[in-house]
C-alpha positions in Angstrom: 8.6 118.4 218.1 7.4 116.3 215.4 8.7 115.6 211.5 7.1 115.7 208.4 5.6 112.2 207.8 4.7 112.2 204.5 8.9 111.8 203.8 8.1 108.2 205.2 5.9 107.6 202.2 8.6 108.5 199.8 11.6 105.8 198.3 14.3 105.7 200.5 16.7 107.1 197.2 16.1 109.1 194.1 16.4 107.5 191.1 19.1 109.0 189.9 21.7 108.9 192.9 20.8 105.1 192.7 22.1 104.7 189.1 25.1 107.1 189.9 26.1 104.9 192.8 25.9 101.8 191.0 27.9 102.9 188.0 30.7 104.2 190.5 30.6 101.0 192.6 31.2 99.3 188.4 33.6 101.4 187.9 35.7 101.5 191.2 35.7 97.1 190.7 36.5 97.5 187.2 39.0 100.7 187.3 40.1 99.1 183.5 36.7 99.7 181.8 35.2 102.8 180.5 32.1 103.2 181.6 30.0 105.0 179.0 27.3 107.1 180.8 24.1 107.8 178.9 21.6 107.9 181.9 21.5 111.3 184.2 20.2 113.9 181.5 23.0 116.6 182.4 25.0 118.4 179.0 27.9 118.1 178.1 28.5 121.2 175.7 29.9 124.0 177.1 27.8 127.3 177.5 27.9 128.7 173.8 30.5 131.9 173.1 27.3 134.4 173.3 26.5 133.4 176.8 30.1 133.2 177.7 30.8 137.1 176.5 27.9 138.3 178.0 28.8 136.9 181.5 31.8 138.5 181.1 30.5 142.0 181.0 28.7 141.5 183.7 31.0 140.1 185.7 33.1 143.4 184.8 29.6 145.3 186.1 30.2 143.9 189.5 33.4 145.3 189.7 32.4 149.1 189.9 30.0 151.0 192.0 28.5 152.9 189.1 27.0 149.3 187.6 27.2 147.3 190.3 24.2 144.8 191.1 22.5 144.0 194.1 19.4 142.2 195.1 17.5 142.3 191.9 13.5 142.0 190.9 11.8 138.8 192.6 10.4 138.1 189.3 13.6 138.7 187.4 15.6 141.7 185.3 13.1 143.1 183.2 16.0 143.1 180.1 15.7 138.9 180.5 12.0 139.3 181.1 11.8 141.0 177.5 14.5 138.4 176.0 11.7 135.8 176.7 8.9 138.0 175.8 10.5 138.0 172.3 11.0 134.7 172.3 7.5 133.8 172.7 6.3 136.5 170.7 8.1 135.0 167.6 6.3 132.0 167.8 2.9 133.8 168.1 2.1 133.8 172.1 1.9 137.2 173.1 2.7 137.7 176.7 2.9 140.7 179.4 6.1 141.6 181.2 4.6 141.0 184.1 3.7 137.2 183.2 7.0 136.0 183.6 9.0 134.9 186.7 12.7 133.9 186.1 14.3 131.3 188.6 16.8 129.0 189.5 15.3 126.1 187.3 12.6 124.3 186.1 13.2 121.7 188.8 12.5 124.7 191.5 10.0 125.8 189.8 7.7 122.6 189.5 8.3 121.9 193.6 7.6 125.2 194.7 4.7 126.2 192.7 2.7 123.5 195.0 2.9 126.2 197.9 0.1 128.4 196.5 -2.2 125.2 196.4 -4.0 124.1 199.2 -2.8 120.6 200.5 -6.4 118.4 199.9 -5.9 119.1 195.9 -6.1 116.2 193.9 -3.4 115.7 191.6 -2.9 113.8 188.6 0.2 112.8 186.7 1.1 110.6 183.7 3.0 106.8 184.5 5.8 106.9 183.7 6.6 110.4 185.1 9.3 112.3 185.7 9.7 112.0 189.7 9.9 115.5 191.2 5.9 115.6 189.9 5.1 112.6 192.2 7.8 113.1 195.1 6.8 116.6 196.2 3.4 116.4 195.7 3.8 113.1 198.5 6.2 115.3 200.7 3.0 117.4 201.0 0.6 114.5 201.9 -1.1 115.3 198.3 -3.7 112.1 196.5 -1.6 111.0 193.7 -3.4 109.6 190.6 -2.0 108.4 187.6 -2.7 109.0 183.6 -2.1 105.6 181.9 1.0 106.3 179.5 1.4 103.3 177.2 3.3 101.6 174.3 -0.3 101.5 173.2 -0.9 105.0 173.7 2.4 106.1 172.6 3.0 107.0 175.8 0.9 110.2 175.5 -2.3 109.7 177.7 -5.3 112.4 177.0 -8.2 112.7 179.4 -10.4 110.4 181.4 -13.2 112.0 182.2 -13.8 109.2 184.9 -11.2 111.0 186.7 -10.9 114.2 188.3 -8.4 116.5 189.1 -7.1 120.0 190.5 -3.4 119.3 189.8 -2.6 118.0 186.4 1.3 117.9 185.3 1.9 117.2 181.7 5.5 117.4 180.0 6.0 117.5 176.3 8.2 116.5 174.9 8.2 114.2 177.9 10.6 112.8 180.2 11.6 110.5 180.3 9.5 109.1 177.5 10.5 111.6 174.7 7.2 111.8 173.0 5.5 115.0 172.4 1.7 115.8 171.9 0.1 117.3 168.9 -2.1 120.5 169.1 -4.6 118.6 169.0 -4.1 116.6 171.6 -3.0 119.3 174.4 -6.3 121.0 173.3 -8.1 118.2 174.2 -6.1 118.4 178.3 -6.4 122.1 178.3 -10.3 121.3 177.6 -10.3 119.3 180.5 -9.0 121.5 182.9 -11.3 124.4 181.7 -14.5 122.2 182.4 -12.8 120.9 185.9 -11.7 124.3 187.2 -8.1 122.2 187.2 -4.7 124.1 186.8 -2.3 122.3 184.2 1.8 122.1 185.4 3.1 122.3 182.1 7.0 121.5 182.1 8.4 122.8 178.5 12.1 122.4 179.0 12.8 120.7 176.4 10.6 122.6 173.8 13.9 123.8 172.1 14.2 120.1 170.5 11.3 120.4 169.0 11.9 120.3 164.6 8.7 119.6 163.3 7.0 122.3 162.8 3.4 121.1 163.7 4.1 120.4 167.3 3.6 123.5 169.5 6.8 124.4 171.8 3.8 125.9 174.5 0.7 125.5 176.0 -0.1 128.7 175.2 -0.2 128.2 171.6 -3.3 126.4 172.3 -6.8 128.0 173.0 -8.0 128.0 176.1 -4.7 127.7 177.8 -4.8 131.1 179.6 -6.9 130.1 181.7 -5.8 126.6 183.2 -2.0 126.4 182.8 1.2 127.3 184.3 4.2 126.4 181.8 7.4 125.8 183.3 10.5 126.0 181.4 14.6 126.3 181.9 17.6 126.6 179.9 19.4 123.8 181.6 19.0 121.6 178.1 18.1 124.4 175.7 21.8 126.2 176.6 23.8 124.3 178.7 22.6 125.8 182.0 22.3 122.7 184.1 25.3 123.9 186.4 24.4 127.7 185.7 21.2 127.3 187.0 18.2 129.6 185.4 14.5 129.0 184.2 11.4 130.9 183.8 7.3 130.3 184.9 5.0 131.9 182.8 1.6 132.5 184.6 -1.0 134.2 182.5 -3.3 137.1 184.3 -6.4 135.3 183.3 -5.2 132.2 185.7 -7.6 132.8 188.9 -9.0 129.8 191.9 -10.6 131.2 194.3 -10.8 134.6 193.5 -7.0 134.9 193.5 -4.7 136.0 190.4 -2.2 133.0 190.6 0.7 134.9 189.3 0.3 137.3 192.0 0.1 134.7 194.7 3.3 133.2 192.8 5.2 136.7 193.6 4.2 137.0 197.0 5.4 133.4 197.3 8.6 134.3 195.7 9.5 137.4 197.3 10.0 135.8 200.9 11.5 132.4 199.9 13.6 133.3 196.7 16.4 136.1 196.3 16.0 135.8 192.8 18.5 134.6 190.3 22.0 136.6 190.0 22.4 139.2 188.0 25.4 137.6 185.7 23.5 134.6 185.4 20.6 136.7 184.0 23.1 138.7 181.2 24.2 135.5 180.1 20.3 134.1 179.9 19.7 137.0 178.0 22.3 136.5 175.4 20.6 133.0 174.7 17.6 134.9 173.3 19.5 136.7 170.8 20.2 136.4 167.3 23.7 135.1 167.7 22.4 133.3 170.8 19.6 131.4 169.4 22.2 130.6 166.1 24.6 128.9 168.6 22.2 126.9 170.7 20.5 125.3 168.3 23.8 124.4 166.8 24.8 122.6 170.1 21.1 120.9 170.3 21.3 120.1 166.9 24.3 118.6 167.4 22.5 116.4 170.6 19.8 115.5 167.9 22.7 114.0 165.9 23.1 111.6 168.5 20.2 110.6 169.2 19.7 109.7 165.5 22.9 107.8 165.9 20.8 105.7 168.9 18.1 105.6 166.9 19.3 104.5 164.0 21.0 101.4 166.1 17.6 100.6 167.5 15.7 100.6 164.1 18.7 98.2 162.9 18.0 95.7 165.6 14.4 96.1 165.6 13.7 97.5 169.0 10.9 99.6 169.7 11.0 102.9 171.2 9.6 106.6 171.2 11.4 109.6 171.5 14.9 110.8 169.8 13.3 112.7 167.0 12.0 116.4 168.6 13.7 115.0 172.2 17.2 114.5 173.6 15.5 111.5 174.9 15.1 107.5 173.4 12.2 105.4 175.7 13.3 101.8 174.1 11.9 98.4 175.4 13.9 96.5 177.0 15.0 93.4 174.3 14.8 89.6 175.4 11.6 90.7 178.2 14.0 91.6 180.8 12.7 94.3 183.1 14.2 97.2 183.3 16.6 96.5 186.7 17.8 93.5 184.8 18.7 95.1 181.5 20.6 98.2 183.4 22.6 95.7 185.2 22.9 93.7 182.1 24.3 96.8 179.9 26.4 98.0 182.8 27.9 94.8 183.0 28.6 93.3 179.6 28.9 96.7 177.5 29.9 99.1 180.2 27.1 101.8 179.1 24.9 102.9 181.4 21.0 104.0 181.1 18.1 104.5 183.1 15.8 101.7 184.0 11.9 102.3 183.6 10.9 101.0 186.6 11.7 104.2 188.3 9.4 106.3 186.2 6.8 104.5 187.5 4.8 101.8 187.1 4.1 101.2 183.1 8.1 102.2 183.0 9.1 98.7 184.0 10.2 96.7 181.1 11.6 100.0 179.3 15.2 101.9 179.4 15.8 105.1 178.6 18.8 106.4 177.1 20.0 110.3 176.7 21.6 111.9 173.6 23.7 114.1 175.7 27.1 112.2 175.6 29.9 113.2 173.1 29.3 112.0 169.7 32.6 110.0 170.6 31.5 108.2 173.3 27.5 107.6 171.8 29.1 106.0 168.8 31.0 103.8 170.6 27.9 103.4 172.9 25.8 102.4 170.1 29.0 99.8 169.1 28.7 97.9 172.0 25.1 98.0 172.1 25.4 96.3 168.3 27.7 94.0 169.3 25.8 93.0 172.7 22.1 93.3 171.6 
């Protein structure tokens, strides 16, 4: 038998597992320090009282053969399936039922879409990226090219038409960068993959951070979309469901290669390697689209915003650069003194006990940046950003 060698090409640990383990191996030498975590993007909010009461019920459904729930729909409950319809439908993207595709994630999502493309696609991701783009298209033994994201771009490349593509992920606002592109500026990717026959990955989980108005939370609230994108999004940041698990693919019926409805193919692809997502974790989904819902979520992320202008506000003070932190949960800073992005996480870790995300594993044009999360408690951020004053 042999192995999948394209694992061989990948780094021998995720990004994130390193950090995790170096802070532990901190914290297990220092046992008297407090190690402030601002790096992994996880919540810390609870799920809001809507979700919570919703879940409740139908937990109680399980509990009687008259409303008990089995397997449900591949592609989702059609009462969630509506939820999101309205959703979009608020914001002016009108969408069919059977558009949308509920899931475990984003994260799922993003990797598994790649089974309905052939393997020889070329694909084409910004630098700094968020790895699951890179990593699974390597596990499949995709060509990997890179969009040049820079402090001199804002970290929000647009099109080369020098290169070409099938595959093109973008993710606004972006992680780990936190900058997000103007209409103008999608339209100008979306035109692109029109004239390339390319599909667009468009990751929107963080849309819900989005407050100014003239940024668009969707692709599809650009024209021409339909017919080149795939948007992606979860409510792992937008409610609090990063240990509930549940996210949505929206896949227009215009979106054809090769003669084949995407969406469809999506289905088929789904109905033999996905059970769908439970039914209580689809009531409480549901309950985030609702009046109360969507009162109490933005609340929470509102409050997340807070800290972020809390970081923010610390960087501006000691002059540091950065992107991010106004419609994102996310601050992209460069690293002070020129220390690359390694150093300074060892540095912070170290001599203020706060711990971030170096750069450098973003990708290339990552290294000599850090970035920091606004998901802590505002507790523990302030006295974050205290140390940070009193190091930096």
């Amino acid at each position: 038998m042999t192995i999948n060698p394209h694992y061989q090409d990948l780094e021998q640990n995720y990004l994130f597992a390193v950090t995790a383990q170096k802070a532990a191996e901190f914290s297990a030498a220092h046992p008297d320090k407090k190690v402030i975590r601002l790096g992994i993007g996880d919540v810390t909010k609870p799920l809001c009282p809507a979700v919570i009461e919703a879940m409740h019920r139908a937990v109680d459904d399980m509990a009687w053969a008259e409303t008990f729930y089995g397997y449900g729909p591949y592609e989702g409950y059609d009462f969630l399936r509506e939820a999101i319809r309205g959703y979009y439908g608020r914001r002016g993207v009108p969408l069919q039922l059977s558009e949308i595709f509920v899931s475990d994630g984003a994260k799922s999502d993003i990797g598994n879409i790649l089974d309905i493309f052939g393997e020889d696609n070329a694909v084409l991701v910004p630098d700094p990226v968020y790895p699951v783009y890179v990593d699974t298209n390597i596990m499949a033994g995709r060509r990997v090219a890179f969009s040049s994201a820079t402090e001199a771009n804002g970290f929000l490349p647009l099109p080369d038409p020098a290169v070409k593509a099938d595959i093109i992920y973008l993710c606004s606002p972006n992680n780990p960068t936190g900058a997000a592109y103007s209409r103008e500026q999608l339209k100008a990717w979306v035109d692109f993959a029109n004239q390339n026959d390319a599909v667009i990955l468009f990751d929107a989980a963080y849309e819900a951070f989005i407050r100014d108005d003239s940024l668009p939370h969707s692709i599809f609230e650009v024209e021409g979309a339909r017919t080149c994108a795939i948007e992606f999004c979860s409510l792992s940041k937008t409610a609090g469901f990063t240990g509930t698990r549940c996210g949505y693919a929206v896949i227009p019926a215009e979106l054809e290669r090769g003669g084949s409805p995407l969406g469809a193919m999506w289905l088929r692809r789904q109905a033999t390697k996905f059970n769908g997502t439970s039914y209580i974790v689809q009531r409480g989904a549901a309950a985030v689209f609702t009046e109360e819902g969507q009162a109490q979520v933005k609340a929470d992320i509102d409050d997340y915003l807070e800290n972020a202008r809390v970081i923010t506000t610390a960087l501006d003070s000691m002059g540091i650069w950065y992107t991010g932190g106004k419609n994102s949960p996310y601050i992209w800073l460069k690293c002070p003194g020129g220390m690359d992005s390694w150093t300074f996480f060892d540095y912070l870790l170290e001599k203020a006990n706060v711990v971030g995300t170096p750069g450098a594993g973003f990708g290339q044009n990552g290294e000599g940046f850090f970035r920091l999360t606004a998901f802590g408690s505002r507790k523990n951020t302030l006295e974050a950003v205290e140390r940070l004053r009193g190091l930096l």
